[in-house]
DOSE-189739 format. One line per field, with one value per residue: residue number from 1; residue in one letter; x, y, z of N, C-alpha, C in turn. Coordinates in nm, 3 decimals, m for minus. Atoms other than C-alpha are relative to their C-alpha. Layout:
BEGIN
sepa	[NUM/...] .
drenlo	[a/...] .
n_X	[X/...] .
n_Y	[Y/...] .
n_Z	[Z/...] .
ca_X	[X/...] .
ca_Y	[Y/...] .
ca_Z	[Z/...] .
c_X	[X/...] .
c_Y	[Y/...] .
c_Z	[Z/...] .
***
This chain:
BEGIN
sepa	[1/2/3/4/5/6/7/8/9/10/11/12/13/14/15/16/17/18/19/20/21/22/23/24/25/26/27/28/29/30/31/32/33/34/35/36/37/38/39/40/41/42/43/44/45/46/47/48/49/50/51/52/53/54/55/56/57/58/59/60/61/62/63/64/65/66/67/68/69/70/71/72/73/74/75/76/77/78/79/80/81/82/83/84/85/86/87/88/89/90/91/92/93/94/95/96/97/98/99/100/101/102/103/104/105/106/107/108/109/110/111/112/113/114/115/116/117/118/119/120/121/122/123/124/125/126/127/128/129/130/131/132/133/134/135/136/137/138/139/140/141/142/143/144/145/146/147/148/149/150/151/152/153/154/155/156/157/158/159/160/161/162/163/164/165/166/167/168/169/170/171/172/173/174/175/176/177/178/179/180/181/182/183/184/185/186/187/188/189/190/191/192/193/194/195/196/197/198/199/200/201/202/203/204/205/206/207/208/209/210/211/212/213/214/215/216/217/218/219/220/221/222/223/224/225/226/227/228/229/230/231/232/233] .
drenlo	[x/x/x/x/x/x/x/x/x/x/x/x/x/x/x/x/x/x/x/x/x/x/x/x/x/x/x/x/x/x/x/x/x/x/x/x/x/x/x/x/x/x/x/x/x/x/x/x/x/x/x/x/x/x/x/x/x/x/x/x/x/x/x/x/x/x/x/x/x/x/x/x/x/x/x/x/x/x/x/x/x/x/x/x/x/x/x/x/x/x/x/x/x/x/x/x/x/x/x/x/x/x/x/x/x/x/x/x/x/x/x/x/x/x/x/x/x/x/x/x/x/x/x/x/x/x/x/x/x/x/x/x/x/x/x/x/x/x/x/x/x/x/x/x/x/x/x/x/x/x/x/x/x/x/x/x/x/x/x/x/x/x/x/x/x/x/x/x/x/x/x/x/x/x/x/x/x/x/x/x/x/x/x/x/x/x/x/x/x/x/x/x/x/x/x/x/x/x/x/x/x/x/x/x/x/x/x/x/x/x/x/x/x/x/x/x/x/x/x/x/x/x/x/x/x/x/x/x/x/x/x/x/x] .
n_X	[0.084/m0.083/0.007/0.143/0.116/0.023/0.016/0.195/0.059/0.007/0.102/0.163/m0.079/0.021/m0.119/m0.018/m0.135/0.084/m0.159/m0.035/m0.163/m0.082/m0.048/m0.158/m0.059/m0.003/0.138/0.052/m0.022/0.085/0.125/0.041/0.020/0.158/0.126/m0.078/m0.008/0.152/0.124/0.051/m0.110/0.056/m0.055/0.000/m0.110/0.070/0.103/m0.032/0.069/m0.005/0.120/0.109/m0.092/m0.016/0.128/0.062/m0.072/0.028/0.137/0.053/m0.052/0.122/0.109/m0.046/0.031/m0.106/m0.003/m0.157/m0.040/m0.192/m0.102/m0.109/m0.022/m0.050/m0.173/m0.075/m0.072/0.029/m0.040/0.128/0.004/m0.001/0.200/0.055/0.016/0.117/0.131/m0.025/0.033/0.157/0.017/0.024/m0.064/m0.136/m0.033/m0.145/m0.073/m0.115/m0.057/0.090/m0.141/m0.070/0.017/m0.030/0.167/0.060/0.171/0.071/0.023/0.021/0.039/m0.097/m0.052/m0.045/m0.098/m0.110/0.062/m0.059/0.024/m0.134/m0.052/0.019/0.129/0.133/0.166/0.030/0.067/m0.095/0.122/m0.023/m0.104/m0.024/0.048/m0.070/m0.036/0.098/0.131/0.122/0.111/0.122/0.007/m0.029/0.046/0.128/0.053/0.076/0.086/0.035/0.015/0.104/m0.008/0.094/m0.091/0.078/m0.082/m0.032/m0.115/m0.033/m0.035/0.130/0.056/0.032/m0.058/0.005/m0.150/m0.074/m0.169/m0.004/m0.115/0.123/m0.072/0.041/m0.031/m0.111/m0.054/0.046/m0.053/0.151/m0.123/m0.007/m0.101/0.014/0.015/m0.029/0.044/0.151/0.053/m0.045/0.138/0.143/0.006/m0.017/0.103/0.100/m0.053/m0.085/m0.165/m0.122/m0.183/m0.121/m0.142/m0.150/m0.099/m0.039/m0.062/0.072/m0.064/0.088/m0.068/0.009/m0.154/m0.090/0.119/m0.015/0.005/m0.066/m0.127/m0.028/0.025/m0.106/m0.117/m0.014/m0.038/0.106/0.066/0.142/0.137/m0.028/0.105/0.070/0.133/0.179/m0.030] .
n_Y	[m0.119/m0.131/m0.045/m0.079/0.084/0.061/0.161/m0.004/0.118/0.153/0.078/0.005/0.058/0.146/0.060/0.125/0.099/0.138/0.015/0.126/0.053/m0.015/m0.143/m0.010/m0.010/m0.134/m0.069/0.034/m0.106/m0.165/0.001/0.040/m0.211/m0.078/0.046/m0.083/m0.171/0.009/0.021/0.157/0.076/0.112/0.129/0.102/0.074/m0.001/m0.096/0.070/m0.098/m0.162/m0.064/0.034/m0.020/m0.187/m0.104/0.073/m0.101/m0.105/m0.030/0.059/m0.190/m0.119/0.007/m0.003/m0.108/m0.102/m0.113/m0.016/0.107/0.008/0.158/0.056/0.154/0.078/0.004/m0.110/m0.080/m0.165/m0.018/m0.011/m0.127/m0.053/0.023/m0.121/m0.068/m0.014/m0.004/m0.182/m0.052/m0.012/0.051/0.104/0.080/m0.086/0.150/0.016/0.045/0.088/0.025/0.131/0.089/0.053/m0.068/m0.162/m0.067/m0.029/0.076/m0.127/m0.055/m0.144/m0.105/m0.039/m0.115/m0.008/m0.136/0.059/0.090/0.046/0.124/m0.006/m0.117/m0.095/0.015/m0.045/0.056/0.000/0.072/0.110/0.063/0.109/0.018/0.149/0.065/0.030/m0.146/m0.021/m0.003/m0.047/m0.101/0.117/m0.061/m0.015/0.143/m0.024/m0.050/0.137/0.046/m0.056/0.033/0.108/0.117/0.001/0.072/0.123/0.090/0.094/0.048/0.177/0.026/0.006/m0.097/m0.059/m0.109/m0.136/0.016/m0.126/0.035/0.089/m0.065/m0.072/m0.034/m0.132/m0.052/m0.104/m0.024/0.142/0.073/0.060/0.093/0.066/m0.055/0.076/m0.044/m0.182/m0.111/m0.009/m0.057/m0.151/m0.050/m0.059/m0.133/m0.125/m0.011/m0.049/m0.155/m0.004/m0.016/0.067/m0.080/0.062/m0.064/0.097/m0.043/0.173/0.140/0.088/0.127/0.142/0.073/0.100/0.029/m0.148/m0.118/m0.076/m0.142/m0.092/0.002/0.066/m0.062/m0.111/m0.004/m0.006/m0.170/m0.069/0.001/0.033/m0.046/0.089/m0.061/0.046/m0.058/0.109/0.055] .
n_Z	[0.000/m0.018/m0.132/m0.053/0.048/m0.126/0.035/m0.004/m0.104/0.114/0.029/0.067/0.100/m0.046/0.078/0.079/0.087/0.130/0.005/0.069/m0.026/m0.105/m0.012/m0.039/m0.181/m0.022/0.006/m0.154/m0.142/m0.011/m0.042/m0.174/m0.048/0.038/m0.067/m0.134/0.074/0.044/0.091/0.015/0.143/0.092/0.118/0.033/0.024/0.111/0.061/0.132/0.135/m0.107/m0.002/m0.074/m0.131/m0.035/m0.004/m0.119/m0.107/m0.030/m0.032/m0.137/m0.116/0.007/m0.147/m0.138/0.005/0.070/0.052/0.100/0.014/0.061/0.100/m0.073/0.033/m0.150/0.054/0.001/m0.132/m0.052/m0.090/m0.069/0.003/0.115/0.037/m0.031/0.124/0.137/m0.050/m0.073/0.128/0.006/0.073/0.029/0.016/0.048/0.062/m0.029/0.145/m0.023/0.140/0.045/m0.063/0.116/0.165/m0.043/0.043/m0.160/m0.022/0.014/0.170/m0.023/0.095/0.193/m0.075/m0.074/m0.033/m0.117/m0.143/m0.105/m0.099/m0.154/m0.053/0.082/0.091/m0.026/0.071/0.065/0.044/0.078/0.048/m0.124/m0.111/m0.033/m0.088/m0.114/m0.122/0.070/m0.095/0.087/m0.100/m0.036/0.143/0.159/0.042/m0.007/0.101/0.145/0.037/0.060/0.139/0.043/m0.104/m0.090/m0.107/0.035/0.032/m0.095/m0.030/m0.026/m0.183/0.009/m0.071/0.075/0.034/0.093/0.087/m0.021/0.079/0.139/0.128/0.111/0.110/0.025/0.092/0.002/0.146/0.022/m0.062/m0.147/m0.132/m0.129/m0.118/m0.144/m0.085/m0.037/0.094/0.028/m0.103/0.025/0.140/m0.004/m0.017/0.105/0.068/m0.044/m0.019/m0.076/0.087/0.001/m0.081/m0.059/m0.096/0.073/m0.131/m0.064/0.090/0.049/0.035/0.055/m0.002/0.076/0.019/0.013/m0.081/0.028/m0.051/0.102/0.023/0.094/0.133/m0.009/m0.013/m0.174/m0.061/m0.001/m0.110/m0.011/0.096/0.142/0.088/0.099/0.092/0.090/0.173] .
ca_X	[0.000/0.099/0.227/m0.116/m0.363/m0.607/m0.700/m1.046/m1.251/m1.181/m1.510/m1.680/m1.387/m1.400/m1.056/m1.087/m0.852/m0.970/m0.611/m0.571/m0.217/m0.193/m0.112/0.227/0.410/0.478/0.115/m0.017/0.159/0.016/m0.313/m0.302/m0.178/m0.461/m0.708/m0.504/m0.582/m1.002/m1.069/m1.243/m1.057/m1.224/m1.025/m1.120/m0.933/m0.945/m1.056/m1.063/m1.288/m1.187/m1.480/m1.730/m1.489/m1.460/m1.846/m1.947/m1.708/m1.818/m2.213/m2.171/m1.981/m2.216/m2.512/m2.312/m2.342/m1.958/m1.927/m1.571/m1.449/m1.036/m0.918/m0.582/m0.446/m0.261/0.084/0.095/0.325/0.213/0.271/m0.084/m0.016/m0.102/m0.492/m0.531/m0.417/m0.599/m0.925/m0.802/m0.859/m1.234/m1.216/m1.440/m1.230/m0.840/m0.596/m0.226/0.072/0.290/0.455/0.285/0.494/0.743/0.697/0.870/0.518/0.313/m0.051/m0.222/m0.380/m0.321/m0.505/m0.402/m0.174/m0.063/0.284/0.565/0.433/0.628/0.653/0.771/0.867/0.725/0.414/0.055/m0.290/m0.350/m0.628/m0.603/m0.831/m0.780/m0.585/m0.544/m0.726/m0.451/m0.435/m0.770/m1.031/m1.394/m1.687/m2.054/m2.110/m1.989/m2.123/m2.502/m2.422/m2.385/m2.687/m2.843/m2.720/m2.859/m2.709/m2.919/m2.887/m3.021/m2.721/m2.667/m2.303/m2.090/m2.149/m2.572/m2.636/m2.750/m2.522/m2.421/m2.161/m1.981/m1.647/m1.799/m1.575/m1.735/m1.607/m1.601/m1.555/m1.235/m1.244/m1.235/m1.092/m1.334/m1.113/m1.164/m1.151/m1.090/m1.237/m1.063/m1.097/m1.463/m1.525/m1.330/m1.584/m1.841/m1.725/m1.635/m1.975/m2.150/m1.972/m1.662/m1.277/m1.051/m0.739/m0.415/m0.162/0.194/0.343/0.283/0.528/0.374/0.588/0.392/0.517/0.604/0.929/1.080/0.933/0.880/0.937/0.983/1.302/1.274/1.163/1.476/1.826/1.956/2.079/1.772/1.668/1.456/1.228/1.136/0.975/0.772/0.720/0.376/0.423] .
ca_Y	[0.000/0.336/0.502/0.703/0.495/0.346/m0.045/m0.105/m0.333/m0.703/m0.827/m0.684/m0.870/m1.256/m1.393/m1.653/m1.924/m2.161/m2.420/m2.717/m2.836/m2.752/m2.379/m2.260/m2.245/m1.868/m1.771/m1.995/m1.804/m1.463/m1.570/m1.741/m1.311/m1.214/m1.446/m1.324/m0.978/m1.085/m1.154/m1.440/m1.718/m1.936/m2.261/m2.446/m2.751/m2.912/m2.750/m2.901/m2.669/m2.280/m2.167/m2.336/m2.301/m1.905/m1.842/m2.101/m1.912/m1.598/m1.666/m1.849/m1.501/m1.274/m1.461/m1.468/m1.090/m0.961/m0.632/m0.709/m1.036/m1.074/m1.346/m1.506/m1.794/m2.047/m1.996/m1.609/m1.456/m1.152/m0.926/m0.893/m0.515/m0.502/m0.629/m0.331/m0.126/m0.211/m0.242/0.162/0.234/0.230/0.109/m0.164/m0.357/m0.295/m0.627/m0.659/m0.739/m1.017/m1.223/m1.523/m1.827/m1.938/m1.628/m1.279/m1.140/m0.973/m1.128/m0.808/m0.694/m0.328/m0.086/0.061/0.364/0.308/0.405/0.333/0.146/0.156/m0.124/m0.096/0.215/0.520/0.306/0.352/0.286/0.196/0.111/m0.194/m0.356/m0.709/m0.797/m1.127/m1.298/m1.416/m1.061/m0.961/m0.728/m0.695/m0.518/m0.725/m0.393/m0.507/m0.890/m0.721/m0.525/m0.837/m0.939/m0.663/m0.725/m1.058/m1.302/m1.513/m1.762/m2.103/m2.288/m2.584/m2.666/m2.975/m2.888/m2.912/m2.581/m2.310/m2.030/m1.698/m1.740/m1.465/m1.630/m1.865/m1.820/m1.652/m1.553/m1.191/m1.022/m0.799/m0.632/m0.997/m1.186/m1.401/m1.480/m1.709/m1.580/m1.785/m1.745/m1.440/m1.216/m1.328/m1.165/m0.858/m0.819/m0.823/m0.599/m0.365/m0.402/m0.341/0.020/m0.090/m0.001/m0.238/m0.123/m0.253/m0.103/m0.157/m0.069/m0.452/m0.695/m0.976/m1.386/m1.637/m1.933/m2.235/m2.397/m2.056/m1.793/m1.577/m1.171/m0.855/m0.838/m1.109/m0.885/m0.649/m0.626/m0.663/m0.288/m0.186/m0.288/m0.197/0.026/m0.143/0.071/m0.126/m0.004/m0.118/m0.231] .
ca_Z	[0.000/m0.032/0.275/0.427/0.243/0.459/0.364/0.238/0.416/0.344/0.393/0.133/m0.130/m0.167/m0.320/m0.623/m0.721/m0.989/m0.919/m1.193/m1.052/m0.697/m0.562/m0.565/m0.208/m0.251/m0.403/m0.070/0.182/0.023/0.023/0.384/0.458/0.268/0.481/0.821/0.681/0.672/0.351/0.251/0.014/m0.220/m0.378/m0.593/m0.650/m0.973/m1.211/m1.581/m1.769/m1.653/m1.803/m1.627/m1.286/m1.326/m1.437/m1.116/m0.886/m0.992/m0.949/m0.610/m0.461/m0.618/m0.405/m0.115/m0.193/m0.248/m0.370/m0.516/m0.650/m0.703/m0.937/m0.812/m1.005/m0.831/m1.043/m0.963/m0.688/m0.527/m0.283/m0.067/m0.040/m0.409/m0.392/m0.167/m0.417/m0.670/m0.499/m0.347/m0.706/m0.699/m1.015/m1.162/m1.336/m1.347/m1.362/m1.272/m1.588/m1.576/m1.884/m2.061/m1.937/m2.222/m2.459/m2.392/m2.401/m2.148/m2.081/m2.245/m2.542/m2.575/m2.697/m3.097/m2.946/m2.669/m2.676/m2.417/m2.090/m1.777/m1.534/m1.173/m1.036/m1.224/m1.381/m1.334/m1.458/m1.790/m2.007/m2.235/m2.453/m2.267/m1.987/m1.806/m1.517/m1.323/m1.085/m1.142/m0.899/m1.057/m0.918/m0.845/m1.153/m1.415/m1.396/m1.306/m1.634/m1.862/m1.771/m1.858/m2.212/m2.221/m2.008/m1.883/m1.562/m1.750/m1.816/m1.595/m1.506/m1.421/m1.072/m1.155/m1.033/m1.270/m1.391/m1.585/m1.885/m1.757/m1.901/m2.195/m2.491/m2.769/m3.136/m3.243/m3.550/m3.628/m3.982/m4.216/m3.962/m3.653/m3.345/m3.087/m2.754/m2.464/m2.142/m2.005/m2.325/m2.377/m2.028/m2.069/m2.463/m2.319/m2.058/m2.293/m2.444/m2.155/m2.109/m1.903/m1.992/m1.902/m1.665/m1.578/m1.281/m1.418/m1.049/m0.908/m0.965/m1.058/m1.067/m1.324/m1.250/m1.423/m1.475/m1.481/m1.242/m1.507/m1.450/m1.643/m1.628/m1.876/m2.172/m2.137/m2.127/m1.758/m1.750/m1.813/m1.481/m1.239/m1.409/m1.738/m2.026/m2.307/m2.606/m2.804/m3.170] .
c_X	[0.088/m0.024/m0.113/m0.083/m0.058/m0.042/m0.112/m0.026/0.020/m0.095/m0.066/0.101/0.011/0.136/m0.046/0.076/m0.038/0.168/m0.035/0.102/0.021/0.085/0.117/0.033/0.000/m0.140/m0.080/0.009/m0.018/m0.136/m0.001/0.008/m0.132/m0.111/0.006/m0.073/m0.182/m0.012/m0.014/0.023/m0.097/0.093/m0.119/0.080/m0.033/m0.015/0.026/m0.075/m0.039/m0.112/m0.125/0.043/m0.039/m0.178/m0.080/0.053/m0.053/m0.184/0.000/0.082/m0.061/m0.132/0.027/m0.003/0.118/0.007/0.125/0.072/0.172/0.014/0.174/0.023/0.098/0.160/0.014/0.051/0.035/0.038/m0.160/m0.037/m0.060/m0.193/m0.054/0.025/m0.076/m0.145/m0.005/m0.056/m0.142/m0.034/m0.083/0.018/0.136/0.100/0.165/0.068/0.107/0.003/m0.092/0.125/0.067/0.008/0.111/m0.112/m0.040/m0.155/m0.097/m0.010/m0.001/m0.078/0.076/0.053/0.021/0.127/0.076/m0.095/0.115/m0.032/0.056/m0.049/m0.006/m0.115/m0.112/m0.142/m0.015/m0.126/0.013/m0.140/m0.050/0.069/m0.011/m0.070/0.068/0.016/m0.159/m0.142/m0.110/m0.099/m0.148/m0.059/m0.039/m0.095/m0.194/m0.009/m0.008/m0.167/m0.124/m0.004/m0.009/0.059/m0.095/0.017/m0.081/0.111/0.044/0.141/0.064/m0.007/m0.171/m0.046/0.004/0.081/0.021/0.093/0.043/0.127/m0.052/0.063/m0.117/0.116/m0.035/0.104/0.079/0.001/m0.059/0.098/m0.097/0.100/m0.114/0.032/0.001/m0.113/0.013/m0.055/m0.142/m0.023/0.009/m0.063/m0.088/m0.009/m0.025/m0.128/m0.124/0.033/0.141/0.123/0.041/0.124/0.106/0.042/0.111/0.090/m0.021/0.091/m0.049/0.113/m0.117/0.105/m0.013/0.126/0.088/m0.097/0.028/m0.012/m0.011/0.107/0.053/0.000/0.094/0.137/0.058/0.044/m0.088/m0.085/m0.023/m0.120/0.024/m0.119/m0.047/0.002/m0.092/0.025/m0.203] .
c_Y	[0.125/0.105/0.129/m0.045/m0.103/m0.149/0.003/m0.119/m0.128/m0.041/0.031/m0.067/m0.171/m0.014/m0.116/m0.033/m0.119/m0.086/m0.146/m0.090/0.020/0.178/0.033/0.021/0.179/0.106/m0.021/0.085/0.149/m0.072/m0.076/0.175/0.040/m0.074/0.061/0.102/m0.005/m0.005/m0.134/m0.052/m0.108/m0.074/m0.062/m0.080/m0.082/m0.021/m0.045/0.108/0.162/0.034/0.006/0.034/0.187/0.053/m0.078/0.063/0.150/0.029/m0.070/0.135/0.065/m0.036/m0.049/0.195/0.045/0.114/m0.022/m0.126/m0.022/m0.150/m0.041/m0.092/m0.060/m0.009/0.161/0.026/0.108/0.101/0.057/0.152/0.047/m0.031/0.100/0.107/0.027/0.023/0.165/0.067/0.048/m0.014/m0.129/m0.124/0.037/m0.190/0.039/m0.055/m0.059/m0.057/m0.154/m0.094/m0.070/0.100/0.138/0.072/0.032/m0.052/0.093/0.028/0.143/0.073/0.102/0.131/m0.004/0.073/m0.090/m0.030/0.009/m0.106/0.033/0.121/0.097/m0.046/0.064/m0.026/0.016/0.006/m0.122/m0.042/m0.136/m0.003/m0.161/m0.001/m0.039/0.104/0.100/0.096/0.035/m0.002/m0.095/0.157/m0.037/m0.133/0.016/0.091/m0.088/m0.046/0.041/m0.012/m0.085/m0.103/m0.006/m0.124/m0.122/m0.120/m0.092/m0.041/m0.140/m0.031/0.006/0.071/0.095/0.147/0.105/m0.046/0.106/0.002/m0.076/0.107/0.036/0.061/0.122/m0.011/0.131/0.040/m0.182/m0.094/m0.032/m0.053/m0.020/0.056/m0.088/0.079/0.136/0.125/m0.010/0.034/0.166/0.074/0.053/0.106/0.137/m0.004/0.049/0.176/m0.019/m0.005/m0.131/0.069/m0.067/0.126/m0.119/0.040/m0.187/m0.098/m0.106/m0.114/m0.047/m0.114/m0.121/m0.089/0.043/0.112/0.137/0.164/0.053/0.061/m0.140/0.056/0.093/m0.009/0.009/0.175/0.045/0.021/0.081/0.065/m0.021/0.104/m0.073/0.060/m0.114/0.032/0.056] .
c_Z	[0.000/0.125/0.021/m0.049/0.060/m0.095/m0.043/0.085/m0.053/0.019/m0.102/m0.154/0.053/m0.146/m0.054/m0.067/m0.040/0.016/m0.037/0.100/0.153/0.019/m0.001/0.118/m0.024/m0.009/0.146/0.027/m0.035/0.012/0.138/0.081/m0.041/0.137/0.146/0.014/0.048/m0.053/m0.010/m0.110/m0.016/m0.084/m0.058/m0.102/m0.129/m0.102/m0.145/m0.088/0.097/m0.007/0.053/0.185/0.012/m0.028/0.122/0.129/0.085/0.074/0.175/0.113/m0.002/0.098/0.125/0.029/0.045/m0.112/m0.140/m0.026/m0.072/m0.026/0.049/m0.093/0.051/m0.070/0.019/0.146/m0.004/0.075/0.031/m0.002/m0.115/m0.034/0.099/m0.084/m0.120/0.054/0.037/m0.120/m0.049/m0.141/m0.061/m0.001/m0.018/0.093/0.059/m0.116/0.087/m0.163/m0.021/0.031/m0.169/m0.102/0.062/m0.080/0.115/m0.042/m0.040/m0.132/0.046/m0.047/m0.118/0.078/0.116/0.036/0.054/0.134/0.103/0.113/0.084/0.045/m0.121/m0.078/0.058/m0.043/m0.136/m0.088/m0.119/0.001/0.042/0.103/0.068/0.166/0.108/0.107/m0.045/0.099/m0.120/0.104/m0.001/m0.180/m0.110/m0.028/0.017/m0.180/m0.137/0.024/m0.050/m0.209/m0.062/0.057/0.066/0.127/m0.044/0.002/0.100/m0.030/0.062/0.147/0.028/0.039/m0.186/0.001/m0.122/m0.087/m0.006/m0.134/m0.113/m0.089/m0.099/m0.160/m0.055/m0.099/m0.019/m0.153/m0.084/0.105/0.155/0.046/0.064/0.121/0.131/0.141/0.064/m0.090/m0.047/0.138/m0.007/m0.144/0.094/0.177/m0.055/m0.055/0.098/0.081/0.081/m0.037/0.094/0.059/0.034/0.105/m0.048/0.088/0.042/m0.046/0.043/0.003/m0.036/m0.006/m0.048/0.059/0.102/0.094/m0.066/m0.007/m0.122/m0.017/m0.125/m0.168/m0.029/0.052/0.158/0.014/0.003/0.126/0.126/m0.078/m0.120/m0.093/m0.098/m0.108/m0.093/m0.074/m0.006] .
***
């Protein structure tokens, strides 16, 4: 947190971690801080089809009646200080950047113009046309405003309860070209469709871990280090 910034309340935020493989030891012991802290942690263990995991997650928090639902995935390492941050933001939706594991890539679609990006020390709030799930707060908002634009709660899941396809994948049209969007980026559409930007903070450092506990210090020359500038192609 940033020194004089008071904490928000953790009860009205419910931590979710959708975890295929088993949590990482370092993600654990932040979220056991986080729970310390008061908020309330949701596993589930698992998890074979995200999509049905993340839109079952999200509808069994919303009628527990959380205001603010933070995504976690069980390969990122955090620092706990940083989901008060974001949540300080009073922001909607706004996401944390880390690197796609195996690529020198960051987990983010940008928006056309962007520019130079800083990471670290000297970043700040972006907007961005996707962003990634793994570091993730979202508002009870945005998921009351899909359903406004036609979600509806019929779909029975592998867990026989009836839910929203917040996250079902969906195929949208770019110019002549129809992508596929997974999970994540078919959430963050139809955000965007129901009036909501999309934000990153590029002050958190972020570990995705794999293998390799990959950083951003991976996308740049070691002198370059610590503050890392981007530029967007």
């Amino acid at each position: 947190m940033m020194p004089g910034m008071d904490r928000p309340d953790p009860k009205k935020c419910c931590i979710l971690v959708p975890s295929r493989n088993g949590i990482d030891p370092a993600c654990e012991a932040a979220l056991h801080e986080l729970a310390r802290r008061g908020y309330s942690l949701r596993i589930m263990r698992g998890v074979t089809s995200i999509d049905q995991i993340r839109c079952q997650m999200a509808c069994d928090a919303l009628d527990a009646g959380f205001d603010e639902l933070f995504w976690i995935d069980d390969d990122i390492v955090f620092n706990p200080d940083d989901v008060d941050r974001l949540r300080s933001t009073g922001l909607p939706i706004i996401g944390g950047v880390y690197p796609k594991k195996g690529e020198l890539e960051l987990a983010i679609r940008w928006k056309e113009g962007t520019g130079t990006v800083i990471l670290g020390e000297g970043g700040g709030l972006v907007e961005v046309r996707y962003a990634a799930t793994g570091f993730l707060l979202t508002r009870s908002s945005v998921y009351d405003a899909m359903q406004v634009q036609g979600l509806s709660r019929a779909a029975i899941g592998q867990f026989g309860r009836t839910m929203m396809g917040y996250f079902q994948p969906m195929t949208v049209v770019e110019g002549n070209v129809t992508r596929y969007l997974a999970e994540d980026w078919s959430f963050f559409h139809r955000a965007n469709d129901a009036g909501f930007p999309i934000w990153v903070d590029t002050r958190p450092r972020l570990l995705h871990v794999g293998r390799y506990a990959y950083s951003w210090d991976d996308l740049v020359p070691r002198e370059k280090r610590p503050a890392l500038a981007v530029q967007i192609e």
